[in-house]
Every structure is written in structure tokens, then in C-alpha cells.
C-alpha positions in Angstrom: 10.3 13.8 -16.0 9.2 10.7 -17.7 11.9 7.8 -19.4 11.0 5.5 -22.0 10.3 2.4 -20.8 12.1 -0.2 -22.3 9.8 -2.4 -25.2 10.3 -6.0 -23.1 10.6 -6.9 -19.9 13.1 -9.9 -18.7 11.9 -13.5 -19.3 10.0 -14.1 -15.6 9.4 -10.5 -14.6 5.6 -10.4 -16.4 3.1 -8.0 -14.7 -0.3 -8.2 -15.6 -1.5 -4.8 -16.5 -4.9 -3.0 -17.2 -5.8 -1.1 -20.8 -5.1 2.6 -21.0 -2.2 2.7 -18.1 0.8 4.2 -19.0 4.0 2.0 -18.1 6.6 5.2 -17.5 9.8 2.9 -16.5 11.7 0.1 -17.0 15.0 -0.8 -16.8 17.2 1.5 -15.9 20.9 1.9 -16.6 23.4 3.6 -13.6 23.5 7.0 -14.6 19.7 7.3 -15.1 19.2 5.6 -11.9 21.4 8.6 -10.0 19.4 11.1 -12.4 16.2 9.9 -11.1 17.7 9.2 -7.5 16.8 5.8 -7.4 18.2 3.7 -4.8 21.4 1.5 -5.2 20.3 -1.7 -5.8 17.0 -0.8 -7.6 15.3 -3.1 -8.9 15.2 -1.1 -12.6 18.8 -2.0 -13.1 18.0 -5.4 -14.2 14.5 -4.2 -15.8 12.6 -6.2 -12.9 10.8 -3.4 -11.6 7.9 -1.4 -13.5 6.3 2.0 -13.1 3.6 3.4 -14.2 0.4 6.1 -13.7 -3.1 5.0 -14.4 -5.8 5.6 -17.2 -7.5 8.6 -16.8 -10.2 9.3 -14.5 -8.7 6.4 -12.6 -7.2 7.4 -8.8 -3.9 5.9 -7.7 -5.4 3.8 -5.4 -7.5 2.2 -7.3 -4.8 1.2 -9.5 -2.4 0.2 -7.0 -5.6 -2.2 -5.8 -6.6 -3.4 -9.4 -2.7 -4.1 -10.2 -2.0 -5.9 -7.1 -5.0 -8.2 -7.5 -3.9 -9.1 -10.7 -0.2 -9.7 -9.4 -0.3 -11.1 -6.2 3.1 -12.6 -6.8 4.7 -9.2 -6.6 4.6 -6.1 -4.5 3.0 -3.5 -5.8 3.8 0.4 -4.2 1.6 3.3 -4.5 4.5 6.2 -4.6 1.7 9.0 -5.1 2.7 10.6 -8.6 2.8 6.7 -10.2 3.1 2.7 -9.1 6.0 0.8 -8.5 5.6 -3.0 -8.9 8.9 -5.4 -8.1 9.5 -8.7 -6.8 8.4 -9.2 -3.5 11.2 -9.9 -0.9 
């Protein structure tokens, strides 16, 4: 199941992404954290986490590489069905 991803992100939290992806999440508020069984103290509850699947004909993988090269500032997760970015730390 897919949310709608919020139309900004926070002032400071600015991933560099590549045409065609699909960003699938944002912020978050409580209650669609626990629907989505995110963890406590996810980063989507202040918007400063992203997710998102790639263009087609593009694996994960690639992705996850392509996106981390462009934001080498923040950690960037391959979770299988779509990428997680967040601050690192």
C-alpha cells in the first residue's frame, strides 16, 4: 500500500533525486506510522526520511547506488520493494 507523499520536504532535508522515480513517502503522522509498522522514532515523523521505488526498467540496486552518489550526506537503504533515504547517524 502506497501513501501520498507529502508535496515539500523540511527546509534542510533535500535529497537529490533522478527523473522518473516515484517518491512513495514522506512524512508520516503516528497513526500511519503504526499502520505501516514503522519504528518509533522514524524518521517520517518529522518528514526527514523519503521513500521511494525506481523508474522502470531500473533494478533497486542501481537506484540505491545512483541515489547514494548523489547524496552522500545521507544514508541511503535498499529495503527490497523501495529506498529509504534519512540522515545518517
Amino acid at each position: 500500500m502506497r501513501e501520498t507523499a507529502a508535496a515539500t520536504l523540511p527546509e534542510g532535508f533535500e535529497v537529490k533525486g533522478i527523473p522518473g522515480e516515484q517518491i512513495t513517502s514522506t512524512r508520516r503522522s503516528q497513526a500511519r506510522n503504526a499502520a505501516v509498522r514503522g519504528v518509533r522514532n522514524s524518521y517520517h515523523l518529522s518528514g526527514r526520511a523519503r521513500d521511494s521505488i525506481p523508474p522502470a526498467g531500473m533494478s533497486m540496486a542501481e537506484y540505491a547506488h545512483r541515489l547514494q552518489a548523489l547524496n552522500p550526506q545521507y544514508e541511503v537503504i535498499n529495503e527490497g520493494n523501495h529506498v529509504h533515504i534519512e540522515p545518517r547517524g
